[in-house]
C-alpha positions as CSV (number, residue, x, y, z in Angstrom):
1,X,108.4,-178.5,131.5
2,X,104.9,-179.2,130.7
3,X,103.2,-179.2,127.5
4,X,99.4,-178.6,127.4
5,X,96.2,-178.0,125.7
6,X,92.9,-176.9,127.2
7,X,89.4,-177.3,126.1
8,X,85.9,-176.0,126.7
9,X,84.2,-179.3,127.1
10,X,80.2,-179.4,128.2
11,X,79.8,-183.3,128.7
12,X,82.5,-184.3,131.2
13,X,80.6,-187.6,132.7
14,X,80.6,-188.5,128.4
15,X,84.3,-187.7,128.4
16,X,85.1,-189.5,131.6
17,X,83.4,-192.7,130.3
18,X,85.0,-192.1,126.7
19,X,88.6,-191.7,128.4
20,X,87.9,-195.3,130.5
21,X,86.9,-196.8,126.8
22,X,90.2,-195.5,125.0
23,X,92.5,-197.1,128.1
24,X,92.9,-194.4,130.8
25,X,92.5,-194.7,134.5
26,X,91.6,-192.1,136.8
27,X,94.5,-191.5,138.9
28,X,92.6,-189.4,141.5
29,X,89.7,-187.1,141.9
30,X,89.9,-184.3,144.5
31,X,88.5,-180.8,145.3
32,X,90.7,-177.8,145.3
33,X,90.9,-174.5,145.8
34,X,93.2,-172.3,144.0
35,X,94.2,-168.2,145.0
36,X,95.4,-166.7,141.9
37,X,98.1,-163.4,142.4
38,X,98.6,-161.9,139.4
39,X,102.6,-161.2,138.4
40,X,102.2,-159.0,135.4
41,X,99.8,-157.1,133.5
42,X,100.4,-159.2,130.5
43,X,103.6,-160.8,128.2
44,X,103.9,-159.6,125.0
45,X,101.9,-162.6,123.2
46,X,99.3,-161.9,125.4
47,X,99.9,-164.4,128.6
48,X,100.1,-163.6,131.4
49,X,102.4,-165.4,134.8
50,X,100.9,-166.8,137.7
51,X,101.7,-167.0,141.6
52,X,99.1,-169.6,142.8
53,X,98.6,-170.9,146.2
54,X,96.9,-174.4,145.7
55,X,95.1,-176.1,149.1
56,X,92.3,-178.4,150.0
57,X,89.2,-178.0,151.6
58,X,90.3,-179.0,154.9
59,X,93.4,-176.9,155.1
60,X,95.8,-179.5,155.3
61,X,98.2,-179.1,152.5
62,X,99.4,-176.1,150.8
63,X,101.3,-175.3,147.8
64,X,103.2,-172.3,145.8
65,X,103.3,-172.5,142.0
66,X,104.7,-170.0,139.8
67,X,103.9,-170.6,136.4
68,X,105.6,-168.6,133.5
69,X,103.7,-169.2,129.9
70,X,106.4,-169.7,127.3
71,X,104.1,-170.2,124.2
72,X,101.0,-172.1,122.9
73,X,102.0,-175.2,124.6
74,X,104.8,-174.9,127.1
75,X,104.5,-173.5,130.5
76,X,107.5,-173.6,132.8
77,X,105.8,-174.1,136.7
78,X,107.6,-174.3,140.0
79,X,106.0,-176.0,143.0
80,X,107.2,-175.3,146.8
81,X,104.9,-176.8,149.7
82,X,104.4,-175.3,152.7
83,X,102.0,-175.3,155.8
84,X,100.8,-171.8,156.7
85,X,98.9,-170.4,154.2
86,X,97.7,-167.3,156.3
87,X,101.5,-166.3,156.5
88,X,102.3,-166.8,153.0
89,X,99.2,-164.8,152.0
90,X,100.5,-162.0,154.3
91,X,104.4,-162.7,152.3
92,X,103.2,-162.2,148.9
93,X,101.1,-159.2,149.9
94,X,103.9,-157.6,151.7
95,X,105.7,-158.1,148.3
96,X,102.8,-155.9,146.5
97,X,100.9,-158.8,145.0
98,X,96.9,-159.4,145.9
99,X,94.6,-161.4,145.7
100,X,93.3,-161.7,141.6
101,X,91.0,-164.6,142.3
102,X,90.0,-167.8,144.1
103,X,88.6,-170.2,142.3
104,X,87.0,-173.4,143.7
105,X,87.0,-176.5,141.5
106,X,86.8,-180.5,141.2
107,X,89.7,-182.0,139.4
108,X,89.4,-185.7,138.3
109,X,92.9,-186.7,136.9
110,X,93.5,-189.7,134.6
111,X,96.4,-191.3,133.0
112,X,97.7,-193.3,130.4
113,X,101.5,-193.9,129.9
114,X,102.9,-190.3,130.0
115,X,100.1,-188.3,129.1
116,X,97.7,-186.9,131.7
117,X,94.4,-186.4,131.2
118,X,92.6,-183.3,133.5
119,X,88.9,-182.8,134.0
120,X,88.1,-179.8,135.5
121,X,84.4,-178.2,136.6
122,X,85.4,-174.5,137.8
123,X,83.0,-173.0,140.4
124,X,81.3,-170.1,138.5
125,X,82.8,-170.9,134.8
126,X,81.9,-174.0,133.4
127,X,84.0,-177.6,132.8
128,X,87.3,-178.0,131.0
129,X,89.4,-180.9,130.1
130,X,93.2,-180.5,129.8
131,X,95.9,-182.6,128.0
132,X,99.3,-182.6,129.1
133,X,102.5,-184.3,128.9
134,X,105.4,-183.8,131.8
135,X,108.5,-183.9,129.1
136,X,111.1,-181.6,127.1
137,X,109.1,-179.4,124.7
138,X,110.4,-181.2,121.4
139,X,108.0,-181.3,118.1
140,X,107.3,-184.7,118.8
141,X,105.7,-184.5,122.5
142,X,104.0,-181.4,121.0
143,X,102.5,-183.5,118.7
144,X,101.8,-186.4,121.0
145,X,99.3,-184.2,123.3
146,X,97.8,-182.0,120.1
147,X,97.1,-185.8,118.2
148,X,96.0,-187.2,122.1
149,X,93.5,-184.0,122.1
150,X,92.2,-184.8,118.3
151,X,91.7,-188.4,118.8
152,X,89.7,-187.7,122.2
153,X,87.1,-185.3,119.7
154,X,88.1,-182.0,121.1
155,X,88.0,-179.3,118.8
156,X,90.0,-176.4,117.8
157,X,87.3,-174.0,117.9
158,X,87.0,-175.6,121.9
159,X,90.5,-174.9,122.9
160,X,91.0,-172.2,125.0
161,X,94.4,-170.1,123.9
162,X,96.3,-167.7,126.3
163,X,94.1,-167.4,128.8
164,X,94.3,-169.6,131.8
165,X,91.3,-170.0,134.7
166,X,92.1,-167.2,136.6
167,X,91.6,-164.7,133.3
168,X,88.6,-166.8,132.1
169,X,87.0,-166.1,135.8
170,X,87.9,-162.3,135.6
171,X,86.5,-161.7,132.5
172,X,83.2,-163.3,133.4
173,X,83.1,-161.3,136.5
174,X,83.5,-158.0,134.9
């Protein structure tokens, strides 16, 4: 299970340096490019659940995520790899899904004890920053990554609710 917050965040080189300052290491940096297939219209609260094939530039590795949103915080993902990502395109069409999006983004990814740290600039949307925590969705983890996001200066009005990249990019293209 994974419990995370997102934020619209302008200064990500301030950030990064900030993050260093406060302890965290950058685990890794890396370009990726993400094809978005969109499950369902939308839940009832407003989410929505995501097949995403995840690869890199060069075409060497491939992954399948489903992501369900179970509230505010939690959302439940399942990862498969795999190595052909024209035939698994050509799968999930089959099945009746397309193509929603792509979107094309550098990730820098930093740690510190459990909680992860996610700096994202989105091709053709702007820069994020994500807090997350890989751990049972109990009001104390909850409150570790919303205190974690508080004490790194982001702000509510900041956070982005229900809506995850590939809705953020539609919108923007309509």
């Amino acid at each position: 299970m994974e419990i995370e917050v997102k934020y619209k965040c302008d200064d990500l080189e301030g950030f990064a340096e900030q993050l260093l300052n406060k302890g965290f290491t950058l685990e890794k940096s890396k370009h990726q490019i993400d094809t978005y297939f969109i499950v369902n219209r939308k839940n009832g609260d407003g989410t929505r659940d995501y097949l995403r094939i995840r690869g890199d530039p060069k075409g060497n590795n491939f992954s399948l995520d489903f992501h369900k949103v179970l509230s505010l915080l939690e959302t439940d993902e399942t990862e498969i790899e795999f190595n052909d990502m024209e035939g698994m395109t050509k799968i999930l069409n089959a099945l009746g899904f397309k193509v929603a999006c792509v979107l094309n983004k550098d990730r820098k990814k930093y740690t510190k004890g459990s909680l992860l740290v996610i700096l994202d600039k989105v091709e053709d949307l702007g820069t994020f920053v994500e807090v997350e925590l890989m751990d049972e969705p109990t009001d104390e983890n909850k409150a570790l990554v919303l205190g974690t996001a508080s004490e790194l200066g982001l702000k509510e009005e900041d956070r982005v609710i229900k809506k995850g990249y590939p809705d953020l990019l539609i919108e923007s293209l309509q």
